[in-house]
C-alpha positions in Angstrom: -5.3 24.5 -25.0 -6.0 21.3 -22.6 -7.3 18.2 -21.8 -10.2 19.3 -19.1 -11.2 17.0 -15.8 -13.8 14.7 -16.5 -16.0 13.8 -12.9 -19.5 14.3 -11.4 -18.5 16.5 -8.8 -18.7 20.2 -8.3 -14.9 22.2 -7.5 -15.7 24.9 -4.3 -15.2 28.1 -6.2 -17.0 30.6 -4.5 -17.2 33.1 -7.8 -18.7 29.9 -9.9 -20.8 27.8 -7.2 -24.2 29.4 -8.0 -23.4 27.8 -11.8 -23.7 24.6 -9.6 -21.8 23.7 -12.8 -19.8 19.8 -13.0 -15.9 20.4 -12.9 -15.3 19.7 -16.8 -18.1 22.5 -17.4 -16.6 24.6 -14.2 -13.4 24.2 -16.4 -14.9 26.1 -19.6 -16.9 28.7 -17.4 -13.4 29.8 -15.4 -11.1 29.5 -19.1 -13.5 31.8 -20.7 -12.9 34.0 -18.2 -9.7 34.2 -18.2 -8.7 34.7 -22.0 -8.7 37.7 -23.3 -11.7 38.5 -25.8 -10.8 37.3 -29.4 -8.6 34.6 -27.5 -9.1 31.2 -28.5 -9.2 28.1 -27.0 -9.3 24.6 -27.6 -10.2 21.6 -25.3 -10.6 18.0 -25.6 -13.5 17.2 -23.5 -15.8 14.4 -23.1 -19.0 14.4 -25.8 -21.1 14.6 -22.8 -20.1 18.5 -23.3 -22.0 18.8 -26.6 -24.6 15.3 -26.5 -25.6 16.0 -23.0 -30.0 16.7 -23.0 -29.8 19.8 -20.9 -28.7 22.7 -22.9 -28.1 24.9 -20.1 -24.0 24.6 -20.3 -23.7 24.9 -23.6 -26.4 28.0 -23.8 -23.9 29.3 -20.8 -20.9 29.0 -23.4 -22.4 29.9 -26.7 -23.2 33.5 -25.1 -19.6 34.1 -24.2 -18.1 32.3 -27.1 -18.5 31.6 -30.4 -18.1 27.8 -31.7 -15.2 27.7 -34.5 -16.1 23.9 -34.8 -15.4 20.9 -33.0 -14.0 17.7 -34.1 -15.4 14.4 -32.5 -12.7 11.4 -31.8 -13.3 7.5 -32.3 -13.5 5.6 -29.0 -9.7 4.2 -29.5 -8.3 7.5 -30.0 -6.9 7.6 -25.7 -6.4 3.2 -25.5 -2.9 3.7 -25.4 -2.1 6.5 -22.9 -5.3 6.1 -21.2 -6.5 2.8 -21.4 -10.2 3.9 -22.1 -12.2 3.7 -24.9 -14.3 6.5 -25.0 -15.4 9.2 -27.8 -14.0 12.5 -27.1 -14.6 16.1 -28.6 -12.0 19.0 -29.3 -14.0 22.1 -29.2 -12.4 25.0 -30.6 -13.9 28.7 -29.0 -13.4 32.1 -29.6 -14.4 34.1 -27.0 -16.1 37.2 -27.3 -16.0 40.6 -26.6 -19.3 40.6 -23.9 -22.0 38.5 -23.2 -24.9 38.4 -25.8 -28.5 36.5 -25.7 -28.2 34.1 -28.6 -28.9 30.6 -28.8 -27.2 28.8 -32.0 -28.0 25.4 -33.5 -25.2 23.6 -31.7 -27.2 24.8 -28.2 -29.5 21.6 -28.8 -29.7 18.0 -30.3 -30.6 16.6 -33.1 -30.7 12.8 -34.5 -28.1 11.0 -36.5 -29.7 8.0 -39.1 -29.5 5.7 -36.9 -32.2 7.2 -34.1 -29.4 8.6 -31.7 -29.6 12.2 -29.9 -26.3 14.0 -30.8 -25.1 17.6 -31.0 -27.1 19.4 -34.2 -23.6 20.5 -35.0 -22.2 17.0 -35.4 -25.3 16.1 -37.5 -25.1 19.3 -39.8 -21.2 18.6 -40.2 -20.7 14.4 -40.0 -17.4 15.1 -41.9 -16.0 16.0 -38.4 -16.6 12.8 -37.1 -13.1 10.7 -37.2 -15.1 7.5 -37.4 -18.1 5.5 -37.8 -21.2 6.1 -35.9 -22.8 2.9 -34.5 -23.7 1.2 -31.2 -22.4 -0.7 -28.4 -23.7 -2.3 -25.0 -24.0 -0.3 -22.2 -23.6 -1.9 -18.4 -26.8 -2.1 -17.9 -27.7 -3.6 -21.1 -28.6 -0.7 -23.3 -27.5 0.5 -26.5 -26.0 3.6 -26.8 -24.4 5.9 -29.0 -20.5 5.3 -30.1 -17.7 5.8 -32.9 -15.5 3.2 -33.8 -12.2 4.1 -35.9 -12.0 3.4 -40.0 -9.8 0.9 -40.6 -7.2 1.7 -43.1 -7.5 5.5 -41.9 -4.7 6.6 -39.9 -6.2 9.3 -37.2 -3.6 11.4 -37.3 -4.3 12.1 -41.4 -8.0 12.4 -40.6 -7.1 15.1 -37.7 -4.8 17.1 -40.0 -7.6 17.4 -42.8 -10.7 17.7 -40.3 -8.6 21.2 -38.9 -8.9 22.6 -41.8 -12.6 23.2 -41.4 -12.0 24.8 -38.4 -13.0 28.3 -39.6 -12.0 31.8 -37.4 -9.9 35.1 -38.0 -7.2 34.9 -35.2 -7.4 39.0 -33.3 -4.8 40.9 -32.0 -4.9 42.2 -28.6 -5.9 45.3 -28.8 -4.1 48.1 -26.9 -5.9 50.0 -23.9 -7.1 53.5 -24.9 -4.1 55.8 -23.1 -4.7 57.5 -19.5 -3.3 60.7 -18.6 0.6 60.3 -18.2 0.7 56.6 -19.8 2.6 55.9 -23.0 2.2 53.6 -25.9 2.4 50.0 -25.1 5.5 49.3 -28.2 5.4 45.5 -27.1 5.6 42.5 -29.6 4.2 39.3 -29.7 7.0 37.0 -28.1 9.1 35.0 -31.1 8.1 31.0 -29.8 11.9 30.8 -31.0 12.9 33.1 -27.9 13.5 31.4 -24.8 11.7 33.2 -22.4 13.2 35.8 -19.8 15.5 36.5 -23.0 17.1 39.6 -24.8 16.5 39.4 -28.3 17.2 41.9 -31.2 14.4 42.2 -34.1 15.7 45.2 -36.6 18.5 46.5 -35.1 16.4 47.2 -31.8 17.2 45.1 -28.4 13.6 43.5 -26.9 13.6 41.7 -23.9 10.8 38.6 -23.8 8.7 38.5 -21.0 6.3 35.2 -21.4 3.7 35.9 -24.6 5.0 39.6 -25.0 8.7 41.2 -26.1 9.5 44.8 -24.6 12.2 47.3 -25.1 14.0 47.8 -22.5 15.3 50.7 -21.3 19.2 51.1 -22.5 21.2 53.2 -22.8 23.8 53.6 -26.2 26.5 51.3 -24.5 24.3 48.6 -22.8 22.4 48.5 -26.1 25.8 47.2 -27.8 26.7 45.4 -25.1 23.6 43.4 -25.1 23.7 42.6 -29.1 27.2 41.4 -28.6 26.0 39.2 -26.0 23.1 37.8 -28.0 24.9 37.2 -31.0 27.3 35.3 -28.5 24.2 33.6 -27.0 23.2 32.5 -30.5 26.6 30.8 -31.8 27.2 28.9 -28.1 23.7 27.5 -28.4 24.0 26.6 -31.8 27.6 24.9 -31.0 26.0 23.0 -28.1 23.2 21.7 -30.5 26.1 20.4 -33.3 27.5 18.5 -30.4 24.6 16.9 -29.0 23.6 15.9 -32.9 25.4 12.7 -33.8 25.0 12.9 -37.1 26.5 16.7 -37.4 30.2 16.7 -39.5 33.4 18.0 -37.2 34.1 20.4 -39.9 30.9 22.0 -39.0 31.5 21.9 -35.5 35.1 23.7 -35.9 33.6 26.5 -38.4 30.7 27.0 -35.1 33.8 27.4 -32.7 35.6 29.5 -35.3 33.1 32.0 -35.4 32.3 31.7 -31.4 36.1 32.6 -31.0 35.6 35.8 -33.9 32.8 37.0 -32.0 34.2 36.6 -28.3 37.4 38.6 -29.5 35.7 41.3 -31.0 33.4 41.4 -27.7 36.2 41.5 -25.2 38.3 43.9 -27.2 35.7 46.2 -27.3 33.7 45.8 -23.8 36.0 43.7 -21.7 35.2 40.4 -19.8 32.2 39.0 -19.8 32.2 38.8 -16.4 32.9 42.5 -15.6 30.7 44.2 -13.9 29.6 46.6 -16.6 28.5 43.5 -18.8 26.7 41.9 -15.9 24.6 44.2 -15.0 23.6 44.8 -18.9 22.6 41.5 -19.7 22.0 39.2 -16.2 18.5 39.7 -16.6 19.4 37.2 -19.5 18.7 33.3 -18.7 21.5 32.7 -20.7 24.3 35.1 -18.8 25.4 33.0 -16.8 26.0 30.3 -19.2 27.9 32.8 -21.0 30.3 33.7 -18.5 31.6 30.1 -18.1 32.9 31.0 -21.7 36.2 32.7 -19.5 37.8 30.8 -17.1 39.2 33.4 -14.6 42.1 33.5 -12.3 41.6 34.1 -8.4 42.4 37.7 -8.7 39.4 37.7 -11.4 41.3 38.1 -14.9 41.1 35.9 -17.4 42.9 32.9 -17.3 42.3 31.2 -20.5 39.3 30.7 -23.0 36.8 27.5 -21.7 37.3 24.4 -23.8 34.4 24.7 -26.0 36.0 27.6 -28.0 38.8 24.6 -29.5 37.8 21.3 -29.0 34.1 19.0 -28.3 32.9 19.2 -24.8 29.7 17.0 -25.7 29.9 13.1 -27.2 27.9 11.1 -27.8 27.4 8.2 -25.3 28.5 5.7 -27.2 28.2 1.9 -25.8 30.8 -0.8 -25.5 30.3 -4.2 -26.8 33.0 -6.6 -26.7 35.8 -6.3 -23.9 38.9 -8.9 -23.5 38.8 -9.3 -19.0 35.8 -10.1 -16.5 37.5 -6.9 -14.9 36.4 -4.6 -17.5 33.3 -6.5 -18.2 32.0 -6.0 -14.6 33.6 -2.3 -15.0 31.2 -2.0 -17.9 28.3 -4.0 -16.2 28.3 -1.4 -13.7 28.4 1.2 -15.3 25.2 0.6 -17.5 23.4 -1.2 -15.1 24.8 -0.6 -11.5 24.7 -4.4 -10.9 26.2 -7.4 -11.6 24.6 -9.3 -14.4 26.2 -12.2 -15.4 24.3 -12.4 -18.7 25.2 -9.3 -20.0 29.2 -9.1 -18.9 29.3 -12.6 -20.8 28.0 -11.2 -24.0 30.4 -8.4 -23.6 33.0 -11.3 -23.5 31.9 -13.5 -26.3 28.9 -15.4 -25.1 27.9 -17.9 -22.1 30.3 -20.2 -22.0 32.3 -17.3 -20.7 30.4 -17.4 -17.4 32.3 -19.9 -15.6 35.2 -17.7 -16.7 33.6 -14.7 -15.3 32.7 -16.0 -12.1 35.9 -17.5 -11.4 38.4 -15.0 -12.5 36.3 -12.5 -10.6 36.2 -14.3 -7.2 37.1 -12.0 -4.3 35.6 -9.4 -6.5 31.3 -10.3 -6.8 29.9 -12.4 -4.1 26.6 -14.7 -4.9 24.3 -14.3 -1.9 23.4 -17.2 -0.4 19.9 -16.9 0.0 19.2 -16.3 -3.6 19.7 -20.4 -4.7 22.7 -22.4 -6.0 25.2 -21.6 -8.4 22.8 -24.2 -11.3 24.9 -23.0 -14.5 25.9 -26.8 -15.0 22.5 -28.2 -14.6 20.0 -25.8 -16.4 18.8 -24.2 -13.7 17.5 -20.7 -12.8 19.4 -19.5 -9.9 22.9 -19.1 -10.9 22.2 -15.4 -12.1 20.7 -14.2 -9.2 21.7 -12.5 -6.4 25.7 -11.5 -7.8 27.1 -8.4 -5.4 29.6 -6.5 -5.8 32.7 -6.9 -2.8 31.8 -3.6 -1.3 28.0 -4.5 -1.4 27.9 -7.8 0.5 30.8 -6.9 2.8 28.6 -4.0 4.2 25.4 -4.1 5.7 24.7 -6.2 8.9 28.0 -8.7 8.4 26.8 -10.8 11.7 23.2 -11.6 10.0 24.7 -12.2 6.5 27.8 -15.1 8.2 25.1 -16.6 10.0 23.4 -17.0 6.7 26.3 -18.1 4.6 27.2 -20.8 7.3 23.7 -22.3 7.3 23.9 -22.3 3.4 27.8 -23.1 2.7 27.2 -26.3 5.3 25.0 -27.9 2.2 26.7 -26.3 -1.0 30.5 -25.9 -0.6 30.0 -23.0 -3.7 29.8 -20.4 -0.3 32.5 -21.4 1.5 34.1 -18.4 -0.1 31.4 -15.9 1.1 31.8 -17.5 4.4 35.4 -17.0 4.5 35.2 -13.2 3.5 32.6 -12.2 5.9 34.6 -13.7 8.7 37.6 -11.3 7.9 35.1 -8.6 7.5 33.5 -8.9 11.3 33.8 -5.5 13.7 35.6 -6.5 16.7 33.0 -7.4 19.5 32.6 -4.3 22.3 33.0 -4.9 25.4 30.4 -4.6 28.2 31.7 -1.1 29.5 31.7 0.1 25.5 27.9 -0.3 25.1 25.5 2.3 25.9 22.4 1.2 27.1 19.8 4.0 27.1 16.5 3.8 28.7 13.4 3.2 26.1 16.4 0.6 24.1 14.1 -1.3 22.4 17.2 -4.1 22.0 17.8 -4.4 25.9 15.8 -7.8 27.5 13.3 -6.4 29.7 14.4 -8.6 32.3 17.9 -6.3 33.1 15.3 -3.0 33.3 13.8 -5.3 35.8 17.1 -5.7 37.5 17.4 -2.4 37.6 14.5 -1.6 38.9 14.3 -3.9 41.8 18.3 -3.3 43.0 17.4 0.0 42.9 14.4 0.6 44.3 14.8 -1.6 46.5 11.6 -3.5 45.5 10.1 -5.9 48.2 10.5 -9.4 47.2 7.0 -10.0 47.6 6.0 -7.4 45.1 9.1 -8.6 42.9 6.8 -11.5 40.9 4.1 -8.8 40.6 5.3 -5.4 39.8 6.9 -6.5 36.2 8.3 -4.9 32.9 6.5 -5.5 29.9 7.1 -4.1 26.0 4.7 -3.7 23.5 5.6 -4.3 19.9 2.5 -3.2 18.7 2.3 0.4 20.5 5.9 0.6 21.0 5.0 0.9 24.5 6.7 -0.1 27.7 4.3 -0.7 30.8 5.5 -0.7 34.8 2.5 -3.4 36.1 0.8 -2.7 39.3 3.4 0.1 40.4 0.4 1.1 42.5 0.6 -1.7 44.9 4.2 0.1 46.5 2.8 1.8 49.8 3.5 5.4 50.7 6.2 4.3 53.1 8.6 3.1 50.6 11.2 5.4 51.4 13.0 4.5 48.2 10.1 4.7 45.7 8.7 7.7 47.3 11.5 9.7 48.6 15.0 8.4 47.0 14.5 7.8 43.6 10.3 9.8 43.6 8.5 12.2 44.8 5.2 12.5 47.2 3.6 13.0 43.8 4.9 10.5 41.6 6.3 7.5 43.0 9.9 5.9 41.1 7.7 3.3 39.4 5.8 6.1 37.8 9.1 7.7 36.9 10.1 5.1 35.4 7.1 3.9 32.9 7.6 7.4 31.7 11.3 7.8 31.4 11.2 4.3 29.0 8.3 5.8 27.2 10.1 9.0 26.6 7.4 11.0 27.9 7.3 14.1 29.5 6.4 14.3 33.3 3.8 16.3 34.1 2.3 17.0 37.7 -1.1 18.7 37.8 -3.1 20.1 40.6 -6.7 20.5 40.9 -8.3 23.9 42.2 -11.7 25.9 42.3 -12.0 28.8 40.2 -13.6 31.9 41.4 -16.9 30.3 40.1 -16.4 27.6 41.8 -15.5 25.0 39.0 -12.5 22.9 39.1 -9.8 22.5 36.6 -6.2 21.0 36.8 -3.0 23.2 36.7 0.5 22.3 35.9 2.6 21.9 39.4 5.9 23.6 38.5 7.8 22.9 41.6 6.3 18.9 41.7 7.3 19.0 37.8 11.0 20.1 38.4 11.5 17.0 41.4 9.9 14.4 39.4 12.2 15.8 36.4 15.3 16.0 38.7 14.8 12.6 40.3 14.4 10.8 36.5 17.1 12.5 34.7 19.2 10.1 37.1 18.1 7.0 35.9 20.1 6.9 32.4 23.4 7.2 34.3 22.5 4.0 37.1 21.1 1.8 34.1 24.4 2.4 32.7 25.8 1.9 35.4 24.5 -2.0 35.4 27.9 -4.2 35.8 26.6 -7.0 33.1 30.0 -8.6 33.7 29.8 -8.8 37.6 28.8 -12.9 38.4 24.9 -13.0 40.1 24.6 -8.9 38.7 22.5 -10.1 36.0 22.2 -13.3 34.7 22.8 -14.2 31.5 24.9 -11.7 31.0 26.6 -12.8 27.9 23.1 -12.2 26.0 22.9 -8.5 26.8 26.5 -7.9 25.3 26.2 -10.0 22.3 22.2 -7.8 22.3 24.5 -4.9 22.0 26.7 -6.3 19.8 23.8 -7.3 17.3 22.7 -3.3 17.7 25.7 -1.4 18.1 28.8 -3.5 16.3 26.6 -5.4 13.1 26.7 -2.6 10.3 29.9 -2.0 8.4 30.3 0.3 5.8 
């Protein structure tokens, strides 16, 4: 059964391709191949399947499958999970035992009374139409064939008659004739009431369900009575689990489920021990349930049992059951979150009687739910819209970036005294400023002014002062990019650039781009081949200096005495910088 992809487009299937077949046609071709013959199957498919002129699919299908019938939908039958209104088809197919050259009615078209081409079958059988036929306007202006629901007629009635004229003989799988050495298949069809990957027992004997079959399994006496004992455990746990979970279901029916679970778990353990032994386990953990079975027994660390697991005496499932009235704001906002995670004014004051409770709320509960700023005034008194918005709890807006939320309150509390409060909180909730020596500035920092990277670099290198306005640090928000400008202008000489802090292949300022950039350096040579054609090869001895010479520069930016007068100007911004970074977030 399914609801095949609708699309002009072909899937890639390399056994189907040459069908050059459209992928809700590519979806019947590969089904019928797959179920077994005298399977059935059912789709709901567009009515292109059976209307469309070519009969070529449909010839395809009729030779591998016979048509049981096929039911055609109104165009409102998939408006409310779908939102389309289209006419759909359920085609029900039996498939059969090989390929035959036939060519049935249902192969072609035909005309319905009023002029349009539709499937013969549809116009030999109109009482499978869930509808009435008419017409409706195309896109491009054209009329074209549609069925439009009966009003009065529920669909679901109309689909449960119209099945009944669905006419086939459902066909057992037969058995494979026996090889030499092979046995008889004594497999059953799987009970739908068997969970899968489950033992079962159908007259006396123990099956084990394996999807749409049930096997026996091979047992021995004792397993075999281990097993039942555990299904029939199985059985009454899942039915005491269900009486729980139904709200309607009496206590004295829950107490005669846990009197028999506790009959049956003594008569087990007398006779085969724990659950949990290892005899029993390896008898039934094939079972999904086992292990759902062994929390029955509630074991000591030495692995004996300890005491029966709750279920056996009293209810380990209720019923959610909602609160409605409550006496404090405390346990309002206790309730709030709970069923909400958030703090909604509206709903904690029903809980406590009604709106007028509000001002209530908000003052009993100050300290406790913060309004932030940012979302408007506190408008209860004059009808406005704001006052519910925005509420936090005390952990919520005390967390986060606590700098960037005073700064907000102060703007907002100096025109509406209603935030002082949030102002005064966040004050006794700001981290205690680092000092210069506690902040670690790391190359690439996309926080550090560019301008102290420049310090860096020109103290360091010991950058000419006429190349100091024109070899500059840039950063690109855009590419997340820092550049080095004109590092080439710095002449071979530079003992610093080429020698001290470089190499004779890549000169500091080069070092340094990449360093910020967090790019591996990478020193290539370029030799001739034994043909004669150059290519580039990766310098391993130039690669090591340039490496050695740049894993020095972390330590002497961090080295940068922000605090020593005329070492960087403006000092005082690059700590409160790492401040805003390093000493915002609280938690």
């Amino acid at each position: 059964m399914g609801n095949v992809p609708f699309g002009q487009y072909q899937v890639d299937d390399r056994a189907y391709n040459k069908l050059g077949f459209s992928i809700h046609d590519y979806f019947f071709a590969k089904t019928l191949d797959q179920v077994r013959p005298g399977g059935v199957i059912a789709f709901v498919t567009s009515r292109y399947t059976m209307d469309k002129q070519s009969p070529e699919v449909r010839r395809y299908i009729a030779q591998r499958a016979e048509l049981l019938g096929a039911i055609r939908l109104p165009n409102n039958a998939f408006r409310a999970n779908a939102g389309t209104d289209v006419v759909s088809d359920i085609l029900f197919l039996q498939k059969r035992d090989r390929p035959i050259e036939i060519e049935p009615d249902w192969v072609h078209l035909g005309q319905n009374e009023d002029g349009f081409a539709i499937n013969r079958y549809f116009v030999d059988h109109p009482e499978m139409i869930l509808g009435r036929q008419t017409s409706e306007s195309t896109q491009y202006g054209k009329q074209d064939f549609t069925v439009v629901p009966i009003e009065g007629l529920a669909l679901a009635e109309q689909l449960h008659d119209a099945v009944k004229n669905i006419r086939g003989t459902y066909q057992e799988a037969e058995l494979p004739e026996l090889g030499e050495g092979e046995q008889i298949d004594t497999s059953i069809p799987a009970d739908p009431n068997v969970k899968n990957y489950s033992y079962t027992v159908v007259d006396g004997e123990v099956y084990y369900r394996e999807n749409s079959r049930m096997v026996k399994p091979e047992l021995n006496a004792t397993a075999a009575e281990r097993v039942k004992g555990m299904v029939a455990l199985r059985d009454c746990v899942n039915e005491l689990i269900a009486l729980q979970m139904d709200e309607y279901s009496a206590e004295s029916r829950i107490q005669e489920a846990q009197t028999e679970l506790n009959r049956l778990y003594d008569a087990f353990s007398a006779k085969h021990g724990l659950i949990n032994d290892r005899a029993n386990r390896l008898a039934f953990s094939d079972d999904s349930s086992y292990y759902l079975l062994c929390s029955l027994e509630v074991l000591d660390d030495d692995g004996k049992l300890e005491r029966k697991a709750d279920m056996f005496h009293k209810r380990t499932i209720k019923q959610q059951r909602s609160v409605d009235s409550v006496d404090t704001a405390s346990e309002a906002l206790a309730v709030c979150i709970g069923e909400k995670a958030c703090v909604d004014l509206s709903f904690m004051a029903t809980l406590m009687g009604g709106s007028e409770k509000i001002p209530q709320i908000v003052e009993d509960l100050k300290g406790v739910i913060y309004k932030e700023p940012n979302s408007g005034p506190f408008d209860l008194q004059d009808g406005g819209e704001h006052w519910a918005k925005g509420w936090q709890t005390v952990d919520e807006y005390l967390s986060g970036n606590v700098r960037q939320k005073l700064r907000t309150a102060q703007r907002v509390a100096a025109r509406d005294p209603f935030f002082v409060g949030n102002v005064d909180a966040l004050i006794a909730a700001q981290p205690k400023d680092l000092e210069a020596s506690e902040i670690e500035v790391r190359l690439g920092a996309t926080w550090f002014d560019k301008k102290y990277i420049e310090q860096f670099m020109y103290e360091t290198f010991e950058t000419p002062r006429y190349l100091r306005g024109q070899i500059e640090i840039s950063y690109v928000p855009y590419t997340a990019e820092w550049q080095v400008s004109r590092k080439s202008m710095v002449r071979y000489n530079d003992v610093a650039a080429f020698t001290t802090y470089g190499t004779d292949r890549a000169s500091a300022y080069r070092l340094l781009e990449d360093a910020l950039n967090l790019r591996d350096i990478r020193i290539y040579d370029t030799i001739e081949d034994a043909d004669g054609r150059e290519r580039r090869v990766l310098n391993a001895k130039g690669n090591h200096s340039c490496r050695a010479e740049a894993a020095a520069y972390p330590g002497c930016v961090q080295g940068l005495d922000l605090e020593r007068p005329g070492a960087a100007r403006n000092a005082g911004t690059a700590i409160q910088r790492g401040n805003e970074q390093h000493s915002s977030p609280r938690v």
